[in-house]
MIVO-499716 format. One record per atom (N, C-alpha, C, CB): residue in one letter; x, y, z. Coordinates in steps of 0.2 Angstrom, whole numbers, padded with zeros to 4 digits, always signed. Atoms other than C-alpha are relative to their C-alpha. Glycine has a CB too. Example, Ala and Ser with C-alpha at 12.3 -4.5 7.8 and 13.67 -1.06 7.14 Angstrom:
# MIVO-499716
A+0004-0006+0000 A+0062-0022+0039 A+0004+0006+0000 A-0005+0000+0006 S-0004-0006-0001 S+0068-0005+0036 S-0004+0005+0003 S+0002+0002-0007 
***
This chain:
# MIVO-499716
X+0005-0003+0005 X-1171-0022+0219 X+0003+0007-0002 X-0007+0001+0003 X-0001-0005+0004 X-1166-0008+0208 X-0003+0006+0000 X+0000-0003-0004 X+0004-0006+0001 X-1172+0009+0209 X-0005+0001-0005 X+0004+0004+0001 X+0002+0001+0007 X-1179+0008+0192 X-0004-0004+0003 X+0004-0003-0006 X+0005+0004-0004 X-1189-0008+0199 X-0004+0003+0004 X+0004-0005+0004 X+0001-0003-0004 X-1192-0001+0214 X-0007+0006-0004 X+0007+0002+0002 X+0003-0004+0002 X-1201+0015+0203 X-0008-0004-0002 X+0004+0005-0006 X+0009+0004+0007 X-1214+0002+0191 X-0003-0004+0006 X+0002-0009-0010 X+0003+0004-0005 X-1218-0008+0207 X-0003+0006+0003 X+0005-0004+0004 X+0004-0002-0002 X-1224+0007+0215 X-0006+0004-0003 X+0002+0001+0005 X+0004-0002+0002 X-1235+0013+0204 X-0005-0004-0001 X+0000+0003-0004 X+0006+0003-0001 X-1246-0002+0205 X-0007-0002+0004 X+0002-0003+0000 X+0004+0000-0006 X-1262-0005+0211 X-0003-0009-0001 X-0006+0007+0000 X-0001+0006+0001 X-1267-0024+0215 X-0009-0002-0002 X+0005-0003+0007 X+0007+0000+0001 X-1286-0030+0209 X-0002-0001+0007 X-0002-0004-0005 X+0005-0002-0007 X-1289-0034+0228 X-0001+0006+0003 X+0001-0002+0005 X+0003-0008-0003 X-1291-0014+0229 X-0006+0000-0003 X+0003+0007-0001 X+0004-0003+0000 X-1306-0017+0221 X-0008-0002+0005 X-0001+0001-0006 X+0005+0005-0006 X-1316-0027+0238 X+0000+0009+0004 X+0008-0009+0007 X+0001-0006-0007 X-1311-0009+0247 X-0005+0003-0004 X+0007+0006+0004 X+0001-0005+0006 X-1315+0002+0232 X-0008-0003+0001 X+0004-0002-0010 X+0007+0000+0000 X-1334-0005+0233 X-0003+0001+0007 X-0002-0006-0004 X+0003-0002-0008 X-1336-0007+0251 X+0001+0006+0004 X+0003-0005+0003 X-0002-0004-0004 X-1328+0008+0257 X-0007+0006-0006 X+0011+0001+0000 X+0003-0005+0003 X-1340+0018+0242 X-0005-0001+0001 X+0000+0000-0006 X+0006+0000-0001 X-1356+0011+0245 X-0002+0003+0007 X-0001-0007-0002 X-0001-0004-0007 X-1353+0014+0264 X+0000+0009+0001 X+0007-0003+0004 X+0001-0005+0000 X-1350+0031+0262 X-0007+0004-0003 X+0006+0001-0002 X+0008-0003+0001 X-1365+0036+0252 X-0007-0003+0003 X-0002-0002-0008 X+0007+0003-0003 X-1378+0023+0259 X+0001+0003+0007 X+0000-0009+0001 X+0001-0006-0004 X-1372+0030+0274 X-0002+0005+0003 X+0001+0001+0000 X+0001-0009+0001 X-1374+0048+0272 X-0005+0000-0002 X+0004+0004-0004 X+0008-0001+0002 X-1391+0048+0263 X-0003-0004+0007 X-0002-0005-0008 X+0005+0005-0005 X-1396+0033+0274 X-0003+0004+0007 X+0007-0008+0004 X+0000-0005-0005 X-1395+0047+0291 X-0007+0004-0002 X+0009+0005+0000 X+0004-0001+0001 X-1408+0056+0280 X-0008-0005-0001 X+0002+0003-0004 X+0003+0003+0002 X-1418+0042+0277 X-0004-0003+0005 X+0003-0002-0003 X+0003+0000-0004 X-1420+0035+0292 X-0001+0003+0007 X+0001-0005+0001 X-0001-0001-0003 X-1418+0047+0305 X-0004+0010-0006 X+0007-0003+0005 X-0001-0004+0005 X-1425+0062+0292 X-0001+0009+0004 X-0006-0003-0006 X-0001-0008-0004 X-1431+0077+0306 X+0005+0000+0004 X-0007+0001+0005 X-0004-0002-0003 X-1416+0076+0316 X+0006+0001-0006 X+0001-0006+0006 X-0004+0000+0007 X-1405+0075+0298 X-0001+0008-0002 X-0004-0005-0005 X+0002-0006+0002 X-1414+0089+0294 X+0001+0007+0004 X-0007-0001-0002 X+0000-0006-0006 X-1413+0100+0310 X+0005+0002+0001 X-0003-0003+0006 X-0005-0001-0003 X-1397+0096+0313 X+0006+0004-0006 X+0002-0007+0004 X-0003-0001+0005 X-1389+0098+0295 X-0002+0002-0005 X+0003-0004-0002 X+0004-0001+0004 X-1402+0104+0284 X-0003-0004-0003 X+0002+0003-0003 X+0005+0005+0003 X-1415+0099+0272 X+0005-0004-0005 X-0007+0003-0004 X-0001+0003+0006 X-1409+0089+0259 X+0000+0000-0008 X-0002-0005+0002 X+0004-0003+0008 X-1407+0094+0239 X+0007-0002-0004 X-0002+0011+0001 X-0006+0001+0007 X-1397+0092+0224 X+0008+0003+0003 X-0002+0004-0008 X-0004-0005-0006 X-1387+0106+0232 X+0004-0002+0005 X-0005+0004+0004 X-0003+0000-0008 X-1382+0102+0248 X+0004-0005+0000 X-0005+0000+0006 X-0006+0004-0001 X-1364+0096+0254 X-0001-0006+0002 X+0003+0002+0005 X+0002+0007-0001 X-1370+0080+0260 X-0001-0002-0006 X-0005-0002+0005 X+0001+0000+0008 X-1377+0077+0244 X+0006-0002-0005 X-0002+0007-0003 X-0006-0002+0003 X-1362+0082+0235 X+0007-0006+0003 X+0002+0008+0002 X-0005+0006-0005 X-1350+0070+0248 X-0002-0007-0002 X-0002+0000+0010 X+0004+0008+0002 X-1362+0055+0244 X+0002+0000-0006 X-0009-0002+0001 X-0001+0001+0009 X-1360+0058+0225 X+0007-0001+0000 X-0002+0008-0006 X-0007+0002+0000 X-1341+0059+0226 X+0002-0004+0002 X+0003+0004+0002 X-0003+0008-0001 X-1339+0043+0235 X+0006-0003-0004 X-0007-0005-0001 X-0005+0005+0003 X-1333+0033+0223 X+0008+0004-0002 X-0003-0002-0008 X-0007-0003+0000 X-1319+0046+0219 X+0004+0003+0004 X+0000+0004-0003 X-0003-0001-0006 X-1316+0049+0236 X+0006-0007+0001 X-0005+0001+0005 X-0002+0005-0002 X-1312+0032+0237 X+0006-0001-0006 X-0007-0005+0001 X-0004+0001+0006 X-1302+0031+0220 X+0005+0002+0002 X-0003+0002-0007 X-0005-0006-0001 X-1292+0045+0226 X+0006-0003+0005 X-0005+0007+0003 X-0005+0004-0004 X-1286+0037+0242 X+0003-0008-0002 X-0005-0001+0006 X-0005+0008+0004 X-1282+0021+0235 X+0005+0000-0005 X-0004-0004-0004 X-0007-0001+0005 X-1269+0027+0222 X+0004+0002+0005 X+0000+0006-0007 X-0005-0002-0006 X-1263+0037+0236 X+0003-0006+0003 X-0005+0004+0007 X-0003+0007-0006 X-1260+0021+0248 X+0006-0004-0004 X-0009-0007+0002 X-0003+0003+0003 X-1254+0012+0236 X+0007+0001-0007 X-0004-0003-0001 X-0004-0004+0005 X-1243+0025+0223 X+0001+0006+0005 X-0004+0001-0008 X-0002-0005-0003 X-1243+0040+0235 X-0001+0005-0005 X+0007-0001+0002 X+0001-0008+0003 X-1242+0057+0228 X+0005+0002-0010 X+0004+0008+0008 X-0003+0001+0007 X-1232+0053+0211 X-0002-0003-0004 X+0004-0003-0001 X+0006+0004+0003 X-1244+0040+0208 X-0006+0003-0002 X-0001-0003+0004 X+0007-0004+0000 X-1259+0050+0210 X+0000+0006-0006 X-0002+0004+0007 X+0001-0002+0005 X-1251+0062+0199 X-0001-0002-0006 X+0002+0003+0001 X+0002+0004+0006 X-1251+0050+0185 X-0004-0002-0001 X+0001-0004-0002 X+0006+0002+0003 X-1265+0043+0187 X-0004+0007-0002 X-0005-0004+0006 X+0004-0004+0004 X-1273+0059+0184 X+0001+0005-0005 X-0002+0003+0004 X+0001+0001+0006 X-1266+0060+0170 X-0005+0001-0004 X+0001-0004+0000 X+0004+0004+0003 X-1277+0050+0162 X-0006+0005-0002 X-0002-0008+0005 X+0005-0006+0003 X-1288+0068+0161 X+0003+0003-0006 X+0000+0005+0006 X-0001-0004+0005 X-1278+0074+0148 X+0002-0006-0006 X+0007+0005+0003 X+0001+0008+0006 X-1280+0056+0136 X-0007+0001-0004 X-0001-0009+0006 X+0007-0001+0006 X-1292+0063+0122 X-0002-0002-0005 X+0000+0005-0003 X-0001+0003+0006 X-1288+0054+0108 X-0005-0004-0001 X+0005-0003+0000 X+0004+0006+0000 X-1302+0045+0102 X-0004-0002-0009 X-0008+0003+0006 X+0004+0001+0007 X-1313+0038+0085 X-0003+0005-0001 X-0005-0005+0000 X+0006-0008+0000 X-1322+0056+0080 X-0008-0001+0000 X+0000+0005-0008 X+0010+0002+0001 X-1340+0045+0079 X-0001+0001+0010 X-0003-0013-0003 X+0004-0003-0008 X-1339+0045+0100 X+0001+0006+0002 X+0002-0003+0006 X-0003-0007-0001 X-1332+0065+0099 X-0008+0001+0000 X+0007+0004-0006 X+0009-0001+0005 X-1351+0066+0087 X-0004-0003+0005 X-0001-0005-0008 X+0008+0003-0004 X-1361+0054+0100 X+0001+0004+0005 X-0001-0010+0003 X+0001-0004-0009 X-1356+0064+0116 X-0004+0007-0001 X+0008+0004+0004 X+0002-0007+0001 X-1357+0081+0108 X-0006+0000-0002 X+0004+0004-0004 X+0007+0002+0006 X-1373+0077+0095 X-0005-0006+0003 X+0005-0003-0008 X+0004+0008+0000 X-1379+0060+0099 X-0003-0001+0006 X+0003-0007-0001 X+0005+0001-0008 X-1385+0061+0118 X-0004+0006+0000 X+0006+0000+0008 X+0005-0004+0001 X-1394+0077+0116 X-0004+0000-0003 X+0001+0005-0001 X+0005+0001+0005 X-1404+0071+0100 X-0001-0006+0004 X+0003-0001-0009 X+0003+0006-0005 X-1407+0055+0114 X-0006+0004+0004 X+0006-0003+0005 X+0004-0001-0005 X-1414+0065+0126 X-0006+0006-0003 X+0005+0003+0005 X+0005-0001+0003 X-1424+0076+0113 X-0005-0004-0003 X+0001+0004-0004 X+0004+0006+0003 X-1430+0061+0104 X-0007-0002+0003 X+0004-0005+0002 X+0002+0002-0003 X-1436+0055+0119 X-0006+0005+0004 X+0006-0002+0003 X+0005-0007-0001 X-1445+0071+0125 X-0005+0001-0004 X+0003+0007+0000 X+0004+0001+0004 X-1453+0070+0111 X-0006-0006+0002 X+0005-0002-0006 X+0004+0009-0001 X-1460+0052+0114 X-0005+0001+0006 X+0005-0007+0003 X+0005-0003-0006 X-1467+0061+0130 X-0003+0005-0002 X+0003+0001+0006 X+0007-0006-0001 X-1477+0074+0124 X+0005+0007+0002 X-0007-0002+0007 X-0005-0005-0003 X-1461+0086+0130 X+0003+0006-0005 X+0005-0003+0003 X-0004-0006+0002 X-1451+0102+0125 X+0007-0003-0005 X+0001+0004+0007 X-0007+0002+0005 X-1435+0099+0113 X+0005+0002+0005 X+0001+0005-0009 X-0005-0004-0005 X-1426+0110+0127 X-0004-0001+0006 X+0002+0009-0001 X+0002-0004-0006 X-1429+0112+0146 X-0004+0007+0002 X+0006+0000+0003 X+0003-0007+0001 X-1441+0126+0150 X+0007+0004+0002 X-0007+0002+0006 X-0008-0005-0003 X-1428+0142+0154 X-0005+0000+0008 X+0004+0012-0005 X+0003-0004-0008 X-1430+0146+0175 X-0004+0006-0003 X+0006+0004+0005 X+0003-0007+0000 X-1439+0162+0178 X+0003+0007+0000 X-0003+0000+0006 X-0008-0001+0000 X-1422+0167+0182 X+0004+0004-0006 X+0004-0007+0001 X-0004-0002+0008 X-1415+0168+0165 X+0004-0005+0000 X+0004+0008-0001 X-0003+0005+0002 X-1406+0157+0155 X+0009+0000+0005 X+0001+0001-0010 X-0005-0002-0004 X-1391+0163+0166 X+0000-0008+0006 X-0002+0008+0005 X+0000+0007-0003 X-1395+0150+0177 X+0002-0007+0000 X-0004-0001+0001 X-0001+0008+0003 X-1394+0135+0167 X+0008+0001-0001 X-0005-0004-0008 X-0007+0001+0001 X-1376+0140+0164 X+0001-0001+0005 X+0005+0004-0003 X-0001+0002-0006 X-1373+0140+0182 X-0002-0007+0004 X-0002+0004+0001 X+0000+0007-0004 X-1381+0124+0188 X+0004-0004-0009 X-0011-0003+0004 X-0006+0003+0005 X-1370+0118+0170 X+0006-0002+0002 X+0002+0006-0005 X-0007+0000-0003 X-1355+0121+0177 X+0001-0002+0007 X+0003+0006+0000 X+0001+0001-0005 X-1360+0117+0194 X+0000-0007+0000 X-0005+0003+0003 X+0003+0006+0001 X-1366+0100+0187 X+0008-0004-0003 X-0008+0001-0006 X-0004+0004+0001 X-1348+0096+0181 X+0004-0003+0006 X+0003+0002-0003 X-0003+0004-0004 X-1343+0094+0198 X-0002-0003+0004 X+0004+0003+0002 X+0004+0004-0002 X-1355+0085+0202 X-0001-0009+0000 X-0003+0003-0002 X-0001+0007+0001 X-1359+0066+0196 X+0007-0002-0006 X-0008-0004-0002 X-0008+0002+0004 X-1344+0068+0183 X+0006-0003+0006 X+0003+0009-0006 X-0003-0001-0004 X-1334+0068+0197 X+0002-0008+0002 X-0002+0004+0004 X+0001+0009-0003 X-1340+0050+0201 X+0006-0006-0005 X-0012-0004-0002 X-0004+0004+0007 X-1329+0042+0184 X+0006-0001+0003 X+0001+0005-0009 X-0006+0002+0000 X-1314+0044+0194 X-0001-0007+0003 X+0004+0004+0005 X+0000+0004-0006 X-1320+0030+0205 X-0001-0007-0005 X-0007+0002+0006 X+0001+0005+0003 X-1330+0019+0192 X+0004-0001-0006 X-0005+0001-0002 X-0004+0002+0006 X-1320+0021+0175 X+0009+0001+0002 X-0003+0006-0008 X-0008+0000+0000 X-1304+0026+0183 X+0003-0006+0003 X+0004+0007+0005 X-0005+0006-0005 X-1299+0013+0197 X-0007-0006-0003 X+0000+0001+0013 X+0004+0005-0002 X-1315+0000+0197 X-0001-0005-0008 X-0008+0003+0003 X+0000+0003+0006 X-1316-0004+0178 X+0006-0004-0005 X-0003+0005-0005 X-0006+0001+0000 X-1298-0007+0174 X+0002-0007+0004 X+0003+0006+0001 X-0001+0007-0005 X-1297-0019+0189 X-0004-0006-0001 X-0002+0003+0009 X+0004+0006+0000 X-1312-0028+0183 X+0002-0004-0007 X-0008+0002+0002 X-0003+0003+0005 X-1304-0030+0164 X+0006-0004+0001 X+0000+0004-0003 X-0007+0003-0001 X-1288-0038+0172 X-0003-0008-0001 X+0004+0002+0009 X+0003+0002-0002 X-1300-0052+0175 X-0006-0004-0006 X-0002+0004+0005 X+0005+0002+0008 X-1314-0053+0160 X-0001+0004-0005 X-0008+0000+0001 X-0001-0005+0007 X-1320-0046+0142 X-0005+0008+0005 X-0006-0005-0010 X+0002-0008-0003 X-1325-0027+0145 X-0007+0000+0000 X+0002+0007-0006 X+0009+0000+0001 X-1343-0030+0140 X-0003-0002+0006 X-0004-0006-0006 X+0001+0003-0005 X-1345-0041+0155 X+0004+0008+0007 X+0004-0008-0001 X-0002-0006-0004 X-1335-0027+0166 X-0005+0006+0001 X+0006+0003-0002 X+0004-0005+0000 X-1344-0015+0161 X-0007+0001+0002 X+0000+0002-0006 X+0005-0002-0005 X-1360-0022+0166 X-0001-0002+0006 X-0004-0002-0002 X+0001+0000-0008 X-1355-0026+0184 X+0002+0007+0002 X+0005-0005+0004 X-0002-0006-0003 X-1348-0009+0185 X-0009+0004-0001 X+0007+0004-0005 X+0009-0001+0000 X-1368-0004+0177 X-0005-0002+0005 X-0002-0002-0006 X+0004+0001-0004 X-1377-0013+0189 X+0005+0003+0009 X-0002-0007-0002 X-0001-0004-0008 X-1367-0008+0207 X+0001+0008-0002 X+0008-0003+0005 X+0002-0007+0001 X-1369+0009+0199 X-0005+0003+0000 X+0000+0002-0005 X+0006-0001-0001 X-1387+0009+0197 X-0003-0004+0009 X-0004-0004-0009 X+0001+0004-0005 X-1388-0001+0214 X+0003+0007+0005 X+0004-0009+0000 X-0004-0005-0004 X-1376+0013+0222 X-0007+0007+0002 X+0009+0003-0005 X+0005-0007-0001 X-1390+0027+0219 X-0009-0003+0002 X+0001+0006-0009 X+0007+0000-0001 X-1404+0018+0225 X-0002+0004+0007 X-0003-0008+0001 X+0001-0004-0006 X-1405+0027+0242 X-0002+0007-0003 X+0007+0000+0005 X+0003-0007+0000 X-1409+0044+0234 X-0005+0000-0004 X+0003+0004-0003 X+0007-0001+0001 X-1424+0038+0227 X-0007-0001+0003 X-0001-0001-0004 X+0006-0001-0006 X-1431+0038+0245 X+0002+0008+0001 X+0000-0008+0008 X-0001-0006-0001 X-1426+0056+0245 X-0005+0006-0004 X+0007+0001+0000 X+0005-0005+0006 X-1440+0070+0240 X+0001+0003-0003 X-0005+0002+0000 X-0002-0006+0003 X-1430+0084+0238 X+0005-0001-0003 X+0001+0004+0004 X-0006-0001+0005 X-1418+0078+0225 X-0007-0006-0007 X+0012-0005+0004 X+0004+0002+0007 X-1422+0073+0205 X-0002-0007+0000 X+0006+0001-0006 X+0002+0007+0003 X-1422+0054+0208 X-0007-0003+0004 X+0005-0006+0001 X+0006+0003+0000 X-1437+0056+0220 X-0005-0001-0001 X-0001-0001+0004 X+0004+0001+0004 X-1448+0057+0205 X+0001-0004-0005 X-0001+0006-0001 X-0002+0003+0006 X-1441+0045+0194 X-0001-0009+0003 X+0009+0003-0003 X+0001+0006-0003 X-1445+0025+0194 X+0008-0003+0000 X-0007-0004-0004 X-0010+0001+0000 X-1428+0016+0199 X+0001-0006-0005 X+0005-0003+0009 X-0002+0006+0007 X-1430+0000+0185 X+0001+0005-0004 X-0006-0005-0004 X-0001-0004+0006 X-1429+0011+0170 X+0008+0003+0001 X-0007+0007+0001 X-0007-0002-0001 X-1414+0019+0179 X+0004-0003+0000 X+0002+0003+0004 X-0005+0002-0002 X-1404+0006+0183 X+0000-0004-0006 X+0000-0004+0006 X+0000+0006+0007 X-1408-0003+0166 X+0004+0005-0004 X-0008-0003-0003 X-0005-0003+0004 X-1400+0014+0159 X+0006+0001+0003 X-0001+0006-0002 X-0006+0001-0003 X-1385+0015+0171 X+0005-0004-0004 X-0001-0004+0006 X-0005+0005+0002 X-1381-0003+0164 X+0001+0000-0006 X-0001-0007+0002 X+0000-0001+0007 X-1384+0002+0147 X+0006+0006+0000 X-0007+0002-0002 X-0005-0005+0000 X-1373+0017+0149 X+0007+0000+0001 X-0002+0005+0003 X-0006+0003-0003 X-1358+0009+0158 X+0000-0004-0008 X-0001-0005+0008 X-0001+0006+0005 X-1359-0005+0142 X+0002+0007-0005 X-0009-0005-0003 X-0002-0005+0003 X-1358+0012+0131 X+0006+0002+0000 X-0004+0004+0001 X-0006-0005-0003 X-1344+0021+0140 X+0006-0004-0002 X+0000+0002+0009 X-0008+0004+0002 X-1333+0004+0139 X+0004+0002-0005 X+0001-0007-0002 X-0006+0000+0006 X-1327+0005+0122 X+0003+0008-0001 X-0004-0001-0008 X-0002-0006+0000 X-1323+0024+0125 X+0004+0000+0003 X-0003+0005+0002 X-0006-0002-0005 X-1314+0021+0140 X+0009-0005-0002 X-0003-0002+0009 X-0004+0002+0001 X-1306+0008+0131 X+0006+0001-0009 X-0004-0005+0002 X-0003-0003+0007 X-1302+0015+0115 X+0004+0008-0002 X-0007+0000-0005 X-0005-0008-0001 X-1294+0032+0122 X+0005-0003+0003 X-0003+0007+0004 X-0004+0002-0002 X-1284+0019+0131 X+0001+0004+0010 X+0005+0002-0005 X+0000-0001-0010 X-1290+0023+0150 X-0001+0008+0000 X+0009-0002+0005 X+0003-0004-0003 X-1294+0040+0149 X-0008+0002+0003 X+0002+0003-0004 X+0005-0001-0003 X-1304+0049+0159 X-0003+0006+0000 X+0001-0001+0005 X+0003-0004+0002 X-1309+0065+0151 X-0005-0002-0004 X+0003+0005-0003 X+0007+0002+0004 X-1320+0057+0139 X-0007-0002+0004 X+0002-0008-0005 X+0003+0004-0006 X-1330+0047+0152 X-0005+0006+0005 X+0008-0005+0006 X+0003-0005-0003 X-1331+0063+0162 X-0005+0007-0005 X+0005+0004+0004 X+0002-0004+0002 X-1336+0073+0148 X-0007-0004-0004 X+0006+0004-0004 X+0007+0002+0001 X-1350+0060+0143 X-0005+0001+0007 X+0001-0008-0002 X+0004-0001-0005 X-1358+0060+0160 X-0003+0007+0002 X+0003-0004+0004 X+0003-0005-0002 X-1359+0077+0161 X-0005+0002-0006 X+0006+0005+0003 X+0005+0002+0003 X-1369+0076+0146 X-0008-0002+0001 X+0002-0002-0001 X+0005+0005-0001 X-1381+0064+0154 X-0005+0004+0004 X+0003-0007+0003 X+0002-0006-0006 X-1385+0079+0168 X-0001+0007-0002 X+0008+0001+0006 X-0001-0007+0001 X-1383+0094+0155 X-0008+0001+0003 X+0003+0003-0009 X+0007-0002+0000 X-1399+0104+0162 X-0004+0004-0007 X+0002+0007+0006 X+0003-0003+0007 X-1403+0110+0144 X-0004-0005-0001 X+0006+0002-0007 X+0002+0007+0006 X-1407+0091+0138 X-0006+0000+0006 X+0006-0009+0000 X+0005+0000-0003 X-1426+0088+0142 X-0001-0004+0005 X-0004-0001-0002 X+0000+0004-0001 X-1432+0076+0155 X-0004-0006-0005 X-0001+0002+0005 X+0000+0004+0005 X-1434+0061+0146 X-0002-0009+0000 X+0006+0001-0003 X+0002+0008-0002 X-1438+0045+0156 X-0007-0002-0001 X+0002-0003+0007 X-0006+0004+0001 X-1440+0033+0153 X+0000-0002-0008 X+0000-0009+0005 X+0000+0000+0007 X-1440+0036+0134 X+0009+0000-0003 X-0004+0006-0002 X-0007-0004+0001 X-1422+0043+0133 X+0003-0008+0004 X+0001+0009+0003 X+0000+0009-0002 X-1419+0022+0142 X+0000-0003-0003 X-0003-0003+0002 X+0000+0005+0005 X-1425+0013+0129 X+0003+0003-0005 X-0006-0002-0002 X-0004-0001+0002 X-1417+0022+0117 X+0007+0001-0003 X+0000+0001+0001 X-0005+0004-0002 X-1403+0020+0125 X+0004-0007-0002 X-0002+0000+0004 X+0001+0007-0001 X-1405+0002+0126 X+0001-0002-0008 X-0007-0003+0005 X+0003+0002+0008 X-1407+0000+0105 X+0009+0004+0000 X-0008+0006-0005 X-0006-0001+0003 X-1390+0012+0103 X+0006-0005+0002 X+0001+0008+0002 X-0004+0003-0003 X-1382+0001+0114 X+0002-0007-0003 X-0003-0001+0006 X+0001+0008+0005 X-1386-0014+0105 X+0003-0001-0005 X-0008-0002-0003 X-0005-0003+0007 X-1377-0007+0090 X+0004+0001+0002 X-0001+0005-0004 X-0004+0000-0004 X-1365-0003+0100 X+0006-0007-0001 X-0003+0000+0005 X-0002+0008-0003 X-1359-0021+0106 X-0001-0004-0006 X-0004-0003+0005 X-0003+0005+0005 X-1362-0030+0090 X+0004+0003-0003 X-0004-0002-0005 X-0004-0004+0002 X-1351-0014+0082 X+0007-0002+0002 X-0002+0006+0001 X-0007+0002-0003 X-1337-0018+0093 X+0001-0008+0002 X+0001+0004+0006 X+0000+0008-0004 X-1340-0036+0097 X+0006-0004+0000 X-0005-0005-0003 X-0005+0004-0003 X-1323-0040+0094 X+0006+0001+0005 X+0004-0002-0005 X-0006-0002-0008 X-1315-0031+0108 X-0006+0002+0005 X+0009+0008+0000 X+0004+0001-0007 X-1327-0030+0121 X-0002-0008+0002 X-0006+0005-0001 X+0002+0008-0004 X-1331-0050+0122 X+0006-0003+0000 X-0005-0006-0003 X-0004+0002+0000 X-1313-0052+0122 X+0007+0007+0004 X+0001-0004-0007 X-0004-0005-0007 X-1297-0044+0135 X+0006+0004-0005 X+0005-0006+0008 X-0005-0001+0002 X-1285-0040+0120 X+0002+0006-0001 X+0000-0003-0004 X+0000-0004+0001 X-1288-0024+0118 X-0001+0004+0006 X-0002+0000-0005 X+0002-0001-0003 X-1294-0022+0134 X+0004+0007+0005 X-0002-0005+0003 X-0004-0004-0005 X-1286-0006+0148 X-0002-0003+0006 X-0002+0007+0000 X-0001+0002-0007 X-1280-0013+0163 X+0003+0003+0004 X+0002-0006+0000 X-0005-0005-0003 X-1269+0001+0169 X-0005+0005+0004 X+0004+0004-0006 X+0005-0003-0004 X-1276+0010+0184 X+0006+0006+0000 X-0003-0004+0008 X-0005-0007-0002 X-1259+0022+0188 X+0005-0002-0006 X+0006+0000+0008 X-0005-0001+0004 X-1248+0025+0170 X+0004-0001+0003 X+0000+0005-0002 X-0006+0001-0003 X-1232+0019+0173 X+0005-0001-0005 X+0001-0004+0005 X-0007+0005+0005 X-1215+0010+0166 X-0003-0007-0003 X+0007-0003+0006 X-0002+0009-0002 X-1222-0007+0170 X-0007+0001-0005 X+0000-0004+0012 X+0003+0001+0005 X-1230-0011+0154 X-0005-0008+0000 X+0006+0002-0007 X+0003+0007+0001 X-1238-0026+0160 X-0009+0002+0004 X+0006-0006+0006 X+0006-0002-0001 X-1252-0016+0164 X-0002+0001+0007 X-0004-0004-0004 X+0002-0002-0008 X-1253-0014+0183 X-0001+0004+0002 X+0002-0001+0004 
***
């Protein structure tokens, strides 16, 4: 084998990484919440209470990218990993999803506030508006963080395979399935929220994200910079109005694109950027 060879071979990653990729993610978060869940005074005693906040928390949410992370590793090493992350600096996109991230998900989630009788904005804290910049920025490294796992390794692996539309909603449902455990937890946001509504936007939102992740060609700034959207603390709460919503833009969406998302031709199958243009 040829050193050349040798380089495109190992920046591959094979689709049976994605058997660990789920089982090694769900374990970690179910897990880790789970400890709170069923054991919740000794959880609490021994490692604090539980909150959006707190490291555990933060450990469970990063799952999937923990897991994304080690798997390039394993299988590309530290040359690899740096190309894959790459795929952060891939911005290129149509300017209508530059407009829906920036523009079109906050006019969702006012919309929707609306529908409920709510505010156009989140009240400010007591605090001062200071605050919201700070859990802002706090919030990017938060569930954005999770896209390494789902749009970087798990959606690519599942387009090797079928049309994106279909990918996208298995990736949306073990998404909305991944976070059911925190809405037996009272001290974070989901243990006030019902979990149909959520999981039915998850799979809606994943269906959204495809054609982004697929039409910048695998990046993964877009993806992170929609989700952190989804979390800005400015946008009102909104369920499950800002869901159905959703579920209507979506709809347009998928007939808009319907000729590359029910078909692989356009699809991104590349998990680590490389030589080996056969998409592995």
């Amino acid at each position: 084998m040829t050193e050349a060879n040798s380089a495109v071979r190992s920046f591959r990653m094979p689709s049976k990484a994605l058997t660990p990729f789920f089982v090694l993610t769900f374990a970690i978060t179910w897990g880790l919440i789970g400890i709170y869940i069923f054991w919740p005074d000794w959880s609490a005693a021994t490692f604090g209470s539980i909150s959006g906040s707190h490291p555990i928390f933060f450990l469970a949410t990063w799952s999937p990218a923990i897991v994304a992370l080690a798997l390039v590793l394993f299988y590309s090493g530290v040359t690899g990993l740096r190309a894959f992350l790459l795929r952060l600096f891939l911005w290129r996109c149509p300017r209508g999803w530059v407009i829906f991230i920036l523009m079109g998900i906050p006019l969702i989630f006012m919309t929707g506030s609306l529908f409920k009788g709510g505010p156009l904005l989140a009240p400010a804290p007591a605090d001062g508006i200071g605050v919201f910049v700070i859990v802002l920025f706090m919030m990017l490294f938060l569930g954005p963080v999770e896209e390494f796992g789902w749009r970087g390794v798990a959606q690519p692996l599942l387009q090797r395979h079928m049309a994106p539309i279909w990918a996208g909603t298995i990736i949306g449902a073990a998404w909305g399935v991944w976070h059911l455990p925190a809405f037996f937890l009272s001290g974070t946001v989901f243990g006030g929220w019902n979990f149909l509504p959520f999981f039915i936007g998850n799979v809606t939102l994943a269906v959204l994200i495809t054609p982004i992740l697929n039409q910048t060609r695998g990046s993964l700034l877009l993806p992170i910079l929609f989700h952190w959207q989804l979390i800005n603390p400015f946008w009102p709460d909104a369920q499950p109005y800002d869901t159905w919503i959703l579920v209507g833009i979506a709809a347009i969406v998928v007939w808009w694109n319907r000729d590359s998302l029910f078909t692989r031709k356009s699809a991104v199958i590349t998990v680590i950027p490389s030589e080996d243009r056969s998409g592995r």
